[in-house]
C-alpha positions in Angstrom: -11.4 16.8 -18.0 -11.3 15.9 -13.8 -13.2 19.1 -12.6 -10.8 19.4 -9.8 -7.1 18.1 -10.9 -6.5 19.4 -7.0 -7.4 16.6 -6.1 -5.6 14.2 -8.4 -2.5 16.1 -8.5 0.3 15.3 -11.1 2.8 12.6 -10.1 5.4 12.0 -12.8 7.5 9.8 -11.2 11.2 11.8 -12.9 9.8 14.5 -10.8 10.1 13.3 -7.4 12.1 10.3 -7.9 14.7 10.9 -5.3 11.9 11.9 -2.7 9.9 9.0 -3.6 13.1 6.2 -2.5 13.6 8.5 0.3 10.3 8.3 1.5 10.0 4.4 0.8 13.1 3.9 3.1 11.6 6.1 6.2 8.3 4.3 5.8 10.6 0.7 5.9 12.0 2.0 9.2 8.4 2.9 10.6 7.0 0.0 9.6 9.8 -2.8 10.8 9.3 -0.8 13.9 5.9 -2.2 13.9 6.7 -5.1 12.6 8.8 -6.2 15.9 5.9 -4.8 17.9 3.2 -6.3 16.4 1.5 -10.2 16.6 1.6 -12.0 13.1 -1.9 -11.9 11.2 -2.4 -14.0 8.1 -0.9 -12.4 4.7 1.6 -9.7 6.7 -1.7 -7.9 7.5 -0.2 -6.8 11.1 2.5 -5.1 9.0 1.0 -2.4 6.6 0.5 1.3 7.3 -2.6 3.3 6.6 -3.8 6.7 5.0 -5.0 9.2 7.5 -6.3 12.7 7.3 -2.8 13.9 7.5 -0.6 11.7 5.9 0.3 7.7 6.8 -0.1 5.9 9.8 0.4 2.9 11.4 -2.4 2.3 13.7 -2.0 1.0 17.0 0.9 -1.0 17.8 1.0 -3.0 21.4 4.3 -2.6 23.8 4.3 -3.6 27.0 0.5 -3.3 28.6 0.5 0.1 26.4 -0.2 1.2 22.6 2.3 3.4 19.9 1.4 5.3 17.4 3.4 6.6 14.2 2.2 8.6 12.0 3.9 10.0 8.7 1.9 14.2 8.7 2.2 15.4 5.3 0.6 18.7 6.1 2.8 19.8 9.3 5.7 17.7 7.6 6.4 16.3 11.0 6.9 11.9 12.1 4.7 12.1 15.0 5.0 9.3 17.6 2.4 9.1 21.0 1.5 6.2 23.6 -1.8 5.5 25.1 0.6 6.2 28.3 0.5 9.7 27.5 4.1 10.5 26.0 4.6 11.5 22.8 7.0 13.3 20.4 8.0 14.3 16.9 10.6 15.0 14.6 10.8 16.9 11.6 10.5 15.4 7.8 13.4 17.5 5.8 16.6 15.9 4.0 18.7 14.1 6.0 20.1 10.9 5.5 18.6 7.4 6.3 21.3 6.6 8.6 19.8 10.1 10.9 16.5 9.3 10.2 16.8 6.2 11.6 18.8 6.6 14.8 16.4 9.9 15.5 13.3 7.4 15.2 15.0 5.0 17.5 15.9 7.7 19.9 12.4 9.2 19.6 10.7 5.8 20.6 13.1 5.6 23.4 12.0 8.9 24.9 8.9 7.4 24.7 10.0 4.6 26.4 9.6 2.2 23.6 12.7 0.0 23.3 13.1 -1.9 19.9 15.2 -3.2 17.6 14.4 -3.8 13.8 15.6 -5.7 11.1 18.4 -2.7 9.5 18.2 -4.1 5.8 15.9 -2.1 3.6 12.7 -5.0 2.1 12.5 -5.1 -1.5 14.9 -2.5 -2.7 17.8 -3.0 -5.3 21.3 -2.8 -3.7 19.7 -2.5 -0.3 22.0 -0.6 2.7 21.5 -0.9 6.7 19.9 1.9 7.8 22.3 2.9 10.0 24.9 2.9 7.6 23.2 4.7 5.0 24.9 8.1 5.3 24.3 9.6 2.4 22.2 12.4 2.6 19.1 12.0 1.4 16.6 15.0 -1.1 12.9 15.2 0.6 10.7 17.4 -1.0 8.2 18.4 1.2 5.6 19.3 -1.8 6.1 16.4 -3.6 5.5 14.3 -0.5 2.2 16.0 0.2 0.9 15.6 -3.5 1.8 11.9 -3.0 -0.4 11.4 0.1 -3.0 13.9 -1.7 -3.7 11.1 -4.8 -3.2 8.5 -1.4 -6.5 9.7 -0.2 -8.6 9.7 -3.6 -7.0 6.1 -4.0 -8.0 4.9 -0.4 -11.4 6.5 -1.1 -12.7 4.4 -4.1 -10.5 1.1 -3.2 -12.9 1.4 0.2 -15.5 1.5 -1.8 -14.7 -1.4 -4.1 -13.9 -3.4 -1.4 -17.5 -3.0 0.6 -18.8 -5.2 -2.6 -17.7 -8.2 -1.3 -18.9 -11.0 1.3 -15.9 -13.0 1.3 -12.3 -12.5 2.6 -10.9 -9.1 1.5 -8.0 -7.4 3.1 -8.1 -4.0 4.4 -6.9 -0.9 2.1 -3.5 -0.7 3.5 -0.2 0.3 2.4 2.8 -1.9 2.0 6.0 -0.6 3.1 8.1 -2.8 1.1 6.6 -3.0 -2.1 5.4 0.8 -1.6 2.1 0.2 -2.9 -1.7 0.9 -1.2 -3.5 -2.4 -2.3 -6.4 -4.2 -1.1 -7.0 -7.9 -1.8 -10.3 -10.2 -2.7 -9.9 -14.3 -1.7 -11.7 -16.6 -3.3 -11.5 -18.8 -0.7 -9.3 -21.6 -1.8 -6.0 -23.0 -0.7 -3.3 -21.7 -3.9 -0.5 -23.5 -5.2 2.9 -23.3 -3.5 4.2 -20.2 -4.2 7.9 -20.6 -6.0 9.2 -17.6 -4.0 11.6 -15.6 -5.5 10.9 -12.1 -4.9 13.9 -10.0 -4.4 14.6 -8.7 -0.8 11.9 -10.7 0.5 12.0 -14.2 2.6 10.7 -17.2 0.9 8.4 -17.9 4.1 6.3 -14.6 4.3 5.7 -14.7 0.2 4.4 -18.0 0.8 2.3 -17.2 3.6 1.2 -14.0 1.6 0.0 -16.0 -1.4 -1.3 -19.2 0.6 -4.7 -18.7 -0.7 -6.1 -17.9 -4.2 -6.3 -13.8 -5.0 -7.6 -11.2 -6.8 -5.5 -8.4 -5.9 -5.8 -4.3 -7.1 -3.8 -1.5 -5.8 -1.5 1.7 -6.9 2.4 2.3 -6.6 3.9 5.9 -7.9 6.6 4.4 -10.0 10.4 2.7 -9.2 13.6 3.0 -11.5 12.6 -0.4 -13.5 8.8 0.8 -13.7 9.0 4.7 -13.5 5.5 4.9 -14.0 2.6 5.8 -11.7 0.3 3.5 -12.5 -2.7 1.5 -11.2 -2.5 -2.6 -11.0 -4.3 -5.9 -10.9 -3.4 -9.4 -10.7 -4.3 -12.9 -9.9 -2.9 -15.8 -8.3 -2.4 -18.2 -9.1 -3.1 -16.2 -13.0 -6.2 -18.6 -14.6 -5.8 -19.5 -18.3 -7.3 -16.8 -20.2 -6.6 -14.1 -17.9 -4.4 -12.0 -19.8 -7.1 -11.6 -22.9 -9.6 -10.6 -21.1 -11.4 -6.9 -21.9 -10.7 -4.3 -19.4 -11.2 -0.7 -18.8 -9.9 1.2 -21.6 -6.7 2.1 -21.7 -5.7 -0.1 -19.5 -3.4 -3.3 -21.0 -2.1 -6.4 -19.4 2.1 -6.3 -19.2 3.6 -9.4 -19.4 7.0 -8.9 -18.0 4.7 -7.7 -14.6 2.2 -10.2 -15.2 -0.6 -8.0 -14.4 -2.9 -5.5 -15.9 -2.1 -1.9 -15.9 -3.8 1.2 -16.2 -1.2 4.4 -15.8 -2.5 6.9 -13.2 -2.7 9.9 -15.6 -5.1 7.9 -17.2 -8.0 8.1 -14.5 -6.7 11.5 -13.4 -7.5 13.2 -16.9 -10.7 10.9 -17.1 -14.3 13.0 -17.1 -15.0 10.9 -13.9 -11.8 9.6 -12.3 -13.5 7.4 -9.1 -16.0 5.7 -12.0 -12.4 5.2 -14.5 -11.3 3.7 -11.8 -14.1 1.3 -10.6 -14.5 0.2 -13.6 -10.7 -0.6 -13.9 -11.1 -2.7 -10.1 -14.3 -4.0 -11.0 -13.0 -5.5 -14.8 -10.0 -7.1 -13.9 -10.9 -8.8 -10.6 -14.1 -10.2 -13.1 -11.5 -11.5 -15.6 -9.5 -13.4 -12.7 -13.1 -14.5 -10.6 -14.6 -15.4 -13.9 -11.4 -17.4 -15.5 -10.8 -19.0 -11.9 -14.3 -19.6 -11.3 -15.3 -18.4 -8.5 -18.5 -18.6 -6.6 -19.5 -15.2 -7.6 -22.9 -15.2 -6.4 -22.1 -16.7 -3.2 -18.9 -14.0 -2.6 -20.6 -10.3 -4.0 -22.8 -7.6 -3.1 -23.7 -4.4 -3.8 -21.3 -1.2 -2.9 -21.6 -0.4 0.6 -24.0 3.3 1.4 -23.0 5.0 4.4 -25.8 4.5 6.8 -27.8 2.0 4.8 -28.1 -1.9 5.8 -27.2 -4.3 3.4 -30.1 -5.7 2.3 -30.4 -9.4 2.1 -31.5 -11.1 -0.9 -33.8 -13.7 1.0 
């Protein structure tokens, strides 16, 4: 068994379900905020937030001839907002509803003097409410959170890792608001196929953009009401033939109404060596879509980064 389940703490998604959408709609609001803020990089890469030694952050975000920061802390419980102007403020995380939580961020960033406006409607959510309208009041466990951004920082730790063994494009480890998931992405280099759209709650245009180029994409979500499962993921696109039979880590299986592999989280968390259940996991499925795609695998790996090591060069 994982010699410290402290560090992979339990997630069943029943357990914190109400937490979980409540937390996925105040990390919406954060991030449109930067959205509006923030320049357009290829794939929505301006957009995502990031783990942090205390919770979730967004990084810097320009305004004016100045720079914003949000961050989500998990240990003080606290939505902490400063400006390289020197201002800064915060407001408590505790159950309120979206429709307060909203109009306090707004009115926080003002304070600040940081005036914007966001898109209201909630990205990628069933029967999706503006956030100022969403009065409702809302359950936020404060341990439940914290355990969340607990298995957020093993994640971020070994996805890092996986992703310093490639030379090509890769995208940053970086959470998506809207899909709620911390993912990082391998390119192979090559234009994709039109993608048909389609995705619920989210514009044509940016899947498009998102998916311009063939992928091999890994990441982890905590579970939704049609998939209320915590559960690692990988997928391809555009998916090669053969794909979906390829061997992966065990107990992991490819789900075709997702289209992607899965391995559930408990899985890795109960594993003898979680980071290595879980390399293995990133490491076999990306082969089965850069080996059914054929990709230039030569040309696009290396080794796993070591902290103050070189990469050696094989010429």
């Amino acid at each position: 068994m994982n010699a410290d389940p402290a560090a992979w703490p339990d997630l069943p998604y029943a357990g914190w379900a109400d937490t979980a959408t409540t937390l996925h709609l105040w990390t919406q609001i954060v991030g449109k905020v930067r959205l509006s803020l923030t320049p357009w990089i290829n794939h929505s890469w301006q957009v995502p937030l990031y783990v942090s030694a205390r919770g979730l952050g967004t990084s810097p975000i320009p305004f004016g001839s100045e720079i914003l920061e949000i961050e989500f802390d998990f240990i003080t419980q606290r939505l902490l907002a400063r400006t390289s102007a020197g201002a800064e403020g915060s407001l408590a995380l505790e159950p309120q509803a979206v429709a307060e939580f909203y109009s306090r961020v707004i009115g926080l960033l003002g304070s600040l003097g940081v005036a914007v406006s966001i898109n209201e409607l909630p990205s990628e959510r069933p029967r999706p409410i503006r956030f100022s309208l969403d009065r409702s009041r809302r359950a936020y466990d404060a341990a439940a959170a914290q355990r969340f951004w607990r298995a957020l920082v093993q994640i971020d730790r070994v996805l890092r890792l996986f992703r310093s063994a490639f030379l090509g494009k890769v995208s940053p480890v970086h959470f998506f608001w809207g899909s709620f998931d911390l993912a990082v992405t391998r390119f192979s280099g090559r234009p994709a196929p039109r993608h048909p759209g389609g995705v619920p709650g989210l514009p044509d245009a940016i899947t498009r953009e998102a998916y311009s180029h063939e992928v091999s994409s890994a990441g982890f979500w905590p579970g939704n009401e049609s998939f209320p499962l915590a559960a690692f993921y990988s997928y391809a696109y555009p998916e090669p033939a053969g794909f979906a039979a390829r061997p992966v880590t065990p107990g992991a299986s490819y789900n075709t109404t997702l289209g992607e592999f899965i391995l559930p989280y408990d899985v890795v968390r109960n594993a003898d060596n979680p980071e290595r259940t879980l390399l293995d996991f990133l490491a076999t499925t990306y082969a089965a879509a850069a080996d059914c795609a054929q990709w230039d695998r030569e040309g696009l790996e290396c080794a796993m980064g070591v902290p103050a090591r070189v990469r050696p060069l094989g010429r």
